[in-house]
Every structure is written in structure tokens, then in C-alpha cells.
KOLPA-201394 format. One line per 8 residues: number of its first residue (from 0); for each residue x, y, z of N, C-alpha, C. Coordinates in steps of 0.02 Angstrom, whole numbers, plus 50000, padded with zeros to 5 digits. Layout:
N
NUM = X/Y/Z/X/Y/Z/X/Y/Z | ... $
END
This chain:
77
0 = 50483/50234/50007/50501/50192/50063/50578/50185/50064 | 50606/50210/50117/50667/50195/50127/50694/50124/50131 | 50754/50113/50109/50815/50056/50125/50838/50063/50189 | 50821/50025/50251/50841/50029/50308/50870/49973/50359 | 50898/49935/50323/50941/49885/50332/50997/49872/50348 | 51040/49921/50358/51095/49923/50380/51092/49952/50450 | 51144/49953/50477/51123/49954/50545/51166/50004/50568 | 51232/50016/50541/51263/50084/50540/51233/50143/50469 $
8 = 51269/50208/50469/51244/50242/50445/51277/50236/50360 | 51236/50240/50318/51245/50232/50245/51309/50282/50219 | 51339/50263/50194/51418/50300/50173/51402/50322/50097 | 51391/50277/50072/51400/50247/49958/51346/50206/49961 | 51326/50242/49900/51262/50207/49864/51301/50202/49790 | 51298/50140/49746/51301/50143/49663/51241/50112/49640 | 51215/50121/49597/51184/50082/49532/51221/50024/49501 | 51192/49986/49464/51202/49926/49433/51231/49975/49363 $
16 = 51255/49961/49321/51252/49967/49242/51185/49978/49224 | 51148/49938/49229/51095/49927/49200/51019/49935/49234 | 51066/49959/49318/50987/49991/49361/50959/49943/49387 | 50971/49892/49390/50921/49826/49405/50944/49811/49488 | 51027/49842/49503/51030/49836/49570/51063/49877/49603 | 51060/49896/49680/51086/49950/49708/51130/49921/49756 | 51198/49936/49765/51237/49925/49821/51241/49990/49871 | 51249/49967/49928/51246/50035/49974/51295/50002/50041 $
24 = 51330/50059/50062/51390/50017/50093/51386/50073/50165 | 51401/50050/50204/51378/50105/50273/51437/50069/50330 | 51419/50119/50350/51486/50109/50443/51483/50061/50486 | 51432/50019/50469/51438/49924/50500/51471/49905/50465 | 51525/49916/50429/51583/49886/50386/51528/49831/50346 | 51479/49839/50314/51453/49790/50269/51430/49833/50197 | 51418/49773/50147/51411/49817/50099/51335/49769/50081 | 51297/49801/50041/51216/49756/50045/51208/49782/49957 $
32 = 51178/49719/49946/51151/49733/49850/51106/49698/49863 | 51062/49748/49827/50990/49721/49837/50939/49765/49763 | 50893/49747/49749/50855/49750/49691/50827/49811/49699 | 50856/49873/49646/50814/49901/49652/50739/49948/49642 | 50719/49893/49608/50637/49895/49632/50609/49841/49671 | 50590/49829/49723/50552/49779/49807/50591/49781/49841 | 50675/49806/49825/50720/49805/49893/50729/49746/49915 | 50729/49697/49882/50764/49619/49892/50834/49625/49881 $
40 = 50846/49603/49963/50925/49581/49951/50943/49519/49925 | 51015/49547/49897/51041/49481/49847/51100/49459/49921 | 51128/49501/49918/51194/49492/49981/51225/49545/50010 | 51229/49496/50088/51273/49545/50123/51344/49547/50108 | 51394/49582/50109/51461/49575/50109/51493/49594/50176 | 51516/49544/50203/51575/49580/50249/51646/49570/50259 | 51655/49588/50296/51748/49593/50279/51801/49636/50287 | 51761/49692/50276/51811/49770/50271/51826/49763/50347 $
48 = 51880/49796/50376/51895/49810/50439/51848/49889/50450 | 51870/49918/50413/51837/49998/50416/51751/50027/50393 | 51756/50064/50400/51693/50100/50364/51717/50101/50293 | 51657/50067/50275/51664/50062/50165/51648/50136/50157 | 51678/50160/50137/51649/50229/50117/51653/50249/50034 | 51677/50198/49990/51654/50222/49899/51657/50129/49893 | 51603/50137/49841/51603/50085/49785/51567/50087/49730 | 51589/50041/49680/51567/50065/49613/51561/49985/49587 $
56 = 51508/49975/49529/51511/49922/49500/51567/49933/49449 | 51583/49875/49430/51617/49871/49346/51584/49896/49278 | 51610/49920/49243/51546/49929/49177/51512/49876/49143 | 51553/49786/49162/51499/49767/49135/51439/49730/49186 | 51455/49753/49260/51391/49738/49304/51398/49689/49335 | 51455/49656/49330/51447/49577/49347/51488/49581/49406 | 51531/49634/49460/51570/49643/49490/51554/49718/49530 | 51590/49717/49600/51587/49773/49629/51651/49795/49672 $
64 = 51682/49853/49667/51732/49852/49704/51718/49901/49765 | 51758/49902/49812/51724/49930/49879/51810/49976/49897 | 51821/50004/49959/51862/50043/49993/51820/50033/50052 | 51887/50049/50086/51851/50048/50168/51912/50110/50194 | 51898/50139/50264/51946/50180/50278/51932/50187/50358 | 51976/50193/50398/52003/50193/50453/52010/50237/50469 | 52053/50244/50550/52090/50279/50595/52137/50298/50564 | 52204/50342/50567/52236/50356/50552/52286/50295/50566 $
72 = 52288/50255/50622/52341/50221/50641/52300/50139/50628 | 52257/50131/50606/52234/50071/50596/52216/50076/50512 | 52200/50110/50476/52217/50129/50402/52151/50082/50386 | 52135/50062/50333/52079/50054/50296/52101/49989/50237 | 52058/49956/50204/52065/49933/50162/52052/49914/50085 $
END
């Protein structure tokens, strides 16, 4: 069963450290962590001006960092 919750198209997917959760970040400028095994979301993130296109947790799991990226003349964050 697919993750189909986002509403633009999926960019970055990471794992947790430890597998217990999946962030997935797509072109509605949001980023979503949610469990992954039942696909319970924990949270939405928003914020980015751009399409998130990489993110990665921290190694020790407790954190996630994101990128976003733009137009050439409107740039990314």
C-alpha cells in the first residue's frame, strides 16, 4: 500500500536511524514523518518556499534536516 498523502509529487524519502520512521518530502513544499509500519503521521512540516528535494535524519534520529530549491531567480532554501 502506497504513502499517498502528499499532494504534490514525492522528491526524498529517508529512514529513521533506527527504521521506526519515514520522512518523505515532495513539491507541495511540505515535508511528512510518519511511522513506518501503519503509515501514521507524526507531522506535517511546512515552510520551505521551494520544492524540498533532499533530506536526511541526524545519526542520532532525534532531528531532520531538509533543502528546498527553486527557480533560478527565486533560489531555494
Amino acid at each position: 500500500m502506497p504513502y499517498d498523502r502528499h499532494v504534490g509529487e514525492v522528491a526524498a524519502a529517508a529512514y529513521s536511524p533506527d527504521g521506526q520512521w519515514v520522512a518523505s518530502a515532495a513539491t507541495d513544499r511540505t515535508i511528512r514523518v510518519w511511522r513506518a509500519t501503519g503509515r501514521h503521521d507524526l507531522a506535517v512540516l511546512r515552510g520551505h518556499t521551494g520544492c524540498v528535494t533532499e533530506l536526511a535524519f541526524v545519526p542520532d534520529g532525534r532531528r531532520l534536516v531538509s533543502r528546498s530549491s527553486g527557480l533560478a531567480y527565486f533560489g531555494g532554501d
